[in-house]
N, C-alpha and C positions, 0 to 999 in steps of 0.2 A: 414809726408804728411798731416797730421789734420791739423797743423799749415796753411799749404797753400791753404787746404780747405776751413778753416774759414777766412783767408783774401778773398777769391774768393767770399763768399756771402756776405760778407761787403761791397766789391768792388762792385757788383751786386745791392745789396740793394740799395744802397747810389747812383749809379748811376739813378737806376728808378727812386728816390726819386726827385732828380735833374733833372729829365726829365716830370713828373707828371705821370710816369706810373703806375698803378695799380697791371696790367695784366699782364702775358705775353704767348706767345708762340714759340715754337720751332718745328721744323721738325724732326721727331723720325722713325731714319732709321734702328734701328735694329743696328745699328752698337755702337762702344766703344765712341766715341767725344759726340755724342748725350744724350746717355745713364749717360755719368759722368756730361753734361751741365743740363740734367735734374735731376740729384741729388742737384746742385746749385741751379737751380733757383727754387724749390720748398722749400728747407731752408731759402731763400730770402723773395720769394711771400707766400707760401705758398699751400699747395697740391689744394687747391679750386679758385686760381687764377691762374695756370697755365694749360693751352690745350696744349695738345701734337699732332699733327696733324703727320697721320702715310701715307705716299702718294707714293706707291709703284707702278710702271710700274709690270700691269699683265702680265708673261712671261721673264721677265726679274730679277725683284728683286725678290731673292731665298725667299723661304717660310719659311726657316728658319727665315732669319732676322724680316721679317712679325711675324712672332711667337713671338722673343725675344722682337720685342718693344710692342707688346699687353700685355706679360707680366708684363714686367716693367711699362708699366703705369698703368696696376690695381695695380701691387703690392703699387705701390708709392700713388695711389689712386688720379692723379690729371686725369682732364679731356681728353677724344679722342676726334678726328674725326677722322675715316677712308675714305679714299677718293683716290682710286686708279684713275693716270694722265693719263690714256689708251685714252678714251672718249677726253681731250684733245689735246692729239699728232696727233690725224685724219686728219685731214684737214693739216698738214703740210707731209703728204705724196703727197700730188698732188700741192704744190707750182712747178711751171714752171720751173725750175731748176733742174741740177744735184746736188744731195746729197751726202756727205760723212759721213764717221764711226764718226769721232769728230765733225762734227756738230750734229749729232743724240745723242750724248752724253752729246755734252753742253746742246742741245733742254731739256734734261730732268731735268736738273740740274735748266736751269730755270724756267723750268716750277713751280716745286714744289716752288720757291723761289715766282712767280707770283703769286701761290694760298696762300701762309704764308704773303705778303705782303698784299693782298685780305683780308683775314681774321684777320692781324692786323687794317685792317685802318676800317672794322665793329665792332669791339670790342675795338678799342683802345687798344690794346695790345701794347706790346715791343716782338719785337723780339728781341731773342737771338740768336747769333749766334753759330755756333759749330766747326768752323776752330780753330785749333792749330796752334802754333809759329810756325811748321816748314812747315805744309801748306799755310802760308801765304808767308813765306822768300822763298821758293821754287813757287809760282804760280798755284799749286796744287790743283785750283778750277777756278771758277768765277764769276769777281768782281761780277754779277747780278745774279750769280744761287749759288753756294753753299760757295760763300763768300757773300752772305746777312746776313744782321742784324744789329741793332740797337748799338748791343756791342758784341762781340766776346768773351764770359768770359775767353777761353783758348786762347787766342792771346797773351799772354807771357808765354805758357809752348808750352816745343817740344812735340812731338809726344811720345817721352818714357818717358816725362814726365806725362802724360796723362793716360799711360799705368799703372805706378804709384801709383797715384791717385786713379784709378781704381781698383787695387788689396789694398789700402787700404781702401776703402770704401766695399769692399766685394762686387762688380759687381761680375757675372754669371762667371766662367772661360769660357764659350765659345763667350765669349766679350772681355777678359783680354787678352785668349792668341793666338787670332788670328785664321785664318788669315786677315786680314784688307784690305776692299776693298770701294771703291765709289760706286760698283755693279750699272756702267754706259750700261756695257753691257757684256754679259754672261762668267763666270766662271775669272773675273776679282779681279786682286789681287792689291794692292799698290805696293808689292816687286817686282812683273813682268813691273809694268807701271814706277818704278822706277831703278831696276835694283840693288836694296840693300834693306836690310832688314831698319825699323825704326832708330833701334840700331847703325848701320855704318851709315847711314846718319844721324843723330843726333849727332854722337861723331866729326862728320866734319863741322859738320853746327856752332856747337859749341864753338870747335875750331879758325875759320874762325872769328866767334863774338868775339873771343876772341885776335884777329890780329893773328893769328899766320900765319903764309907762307905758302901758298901752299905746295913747296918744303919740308918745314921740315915736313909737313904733310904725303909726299908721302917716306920721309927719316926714318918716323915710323912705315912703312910698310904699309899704308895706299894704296887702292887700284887708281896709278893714272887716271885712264880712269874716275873712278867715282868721285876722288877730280875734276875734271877740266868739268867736267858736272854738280856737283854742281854750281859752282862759273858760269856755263854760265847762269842754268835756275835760279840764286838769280840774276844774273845781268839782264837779259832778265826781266824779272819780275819788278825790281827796275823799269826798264826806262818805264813799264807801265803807263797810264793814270792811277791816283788814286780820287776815288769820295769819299772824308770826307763826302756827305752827305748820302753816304748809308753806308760808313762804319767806323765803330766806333771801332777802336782795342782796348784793356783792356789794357791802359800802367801800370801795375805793377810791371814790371821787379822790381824795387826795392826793391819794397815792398817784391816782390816774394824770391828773394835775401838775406833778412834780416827775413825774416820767415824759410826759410833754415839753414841759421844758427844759428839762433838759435834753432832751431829744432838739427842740428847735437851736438850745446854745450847741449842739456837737455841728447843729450845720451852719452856720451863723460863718460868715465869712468877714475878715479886718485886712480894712486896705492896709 
């Protein structure tokens, strides 16, 4: 996984470079996507060029997570803002309208994405994004709340690719091994909003990239309710409006690809 590390800040660097960025900034939620995009882009930028901006809804995002990103960014030594969105959700409780649970949930996602776009365009930063390959091929966020950014450095690893990544870089095991949430709204998990663990929806998602059939998928004991719910919300997603201009996915597959294995032939052992 070092291998695909160091292609990730290459890919990183080389893109700022390409864009005249300096700077940059990310949204630092406590959680694992974050936490591993902030290990990149400070090998990239540098611990003195990167703000970590930590924007937790009081009452809602657990105190934990709030804990593990203050941690991590002193440990890492790049810069905070703390900046809880409480203060700006107000005024969208008395819009004229009835409200629903997933619009209160998008509201937050964009919000934080409104304040990290705010604070790019004063400092001229790059955001970075922190969506993974398998939140983007699944819909798993939004395009303007937590699929912003400039580049998305995980937008060609899955989510247990990620996971990965993470235990080889020596993240916190209470990042590594879960549980994994958006923590849009209280005691919220990915497994419950998804209905499978990372693991089984990744070895399908996979799969699927890889042509394989449905059928033969659900022929390998594969669970069918969940093969045919993937394939609706990649296709629902697909027929999405897509804006290239706020979003920038990392196409590395390749590269990604050819760092693998040659990563698997360094360990390949001959009688």
């Amino acid at each position: 996984m070092h291998v695909i590390y160091s292609t990730l800040v290459q890919e990183l660097h080389s893109f700022a470079k390409a864009h005249q960025f300096e700077k940059a900034v990310l949204g630092l939620s406590g959680g694992l996507d974050s936490a591993v995009a902030l290990c990149i882009a400070i090998r990239a930028f540098g611990a003195k060029n990167v703000t970590a901006l930590i924007l937790p809804e009081m009452g809602t995002t657990p105190g934990d997570d709030i804990d593990h990103a203050k941690i991590l960014a002193e440990f890492f030594g790049c810069e905070v803002e703390y900046q809880p969105i409480n203060n700006f959700l107000v005024d969208f409780h008395f819009v004229p309208w009835d409200q629903n649970e997933e619009a209160a949930q998008n509201l937050r996602a964009r919000m934080r994405a409104t304040v990290l776009h705010h604070y790019s365009e004063v400092h001229n930063a790059m955001i970075i994004g922190t969506a993974n390959k398998s939140d983007l091929q699944l819909g798993f966020g939004q395009l303007d709340g937590a699929f912003t950014g400039h580049l998305h450095i995980l937008g060609d690893l899955y989510k247990s690719d990620v996971i990965d990544l993470a235990r080889a870089l020596n993240l916190p095991p209470e990042l590594v091994d879960g549980p994994y949430s958006r923590n849009l709204k209280f005691h919220q998990t990915d497994e419950e909003d998804l209905g499978a663990s990372w693991n089984k929806i990744d070895d399908i998602l996979q799969q699927l990239e890889d042509k394989v059939e449905p059928d033969a998928l659900i022929e390998k004991g594969m669970d069918a309710l969940l093969v045919h719910k993937l394939i609706r919300l990649v296709h629902e997603n697909e027929a999405l409006p897509k804006s290239v201009s706020t979003i920038h996915v990392g196409r590395i597959s390749e590269s990604i690809k050819n760092a693998q294995k040659a990563e698997a032939e360094s360990l390949r052992t001959y009688p």
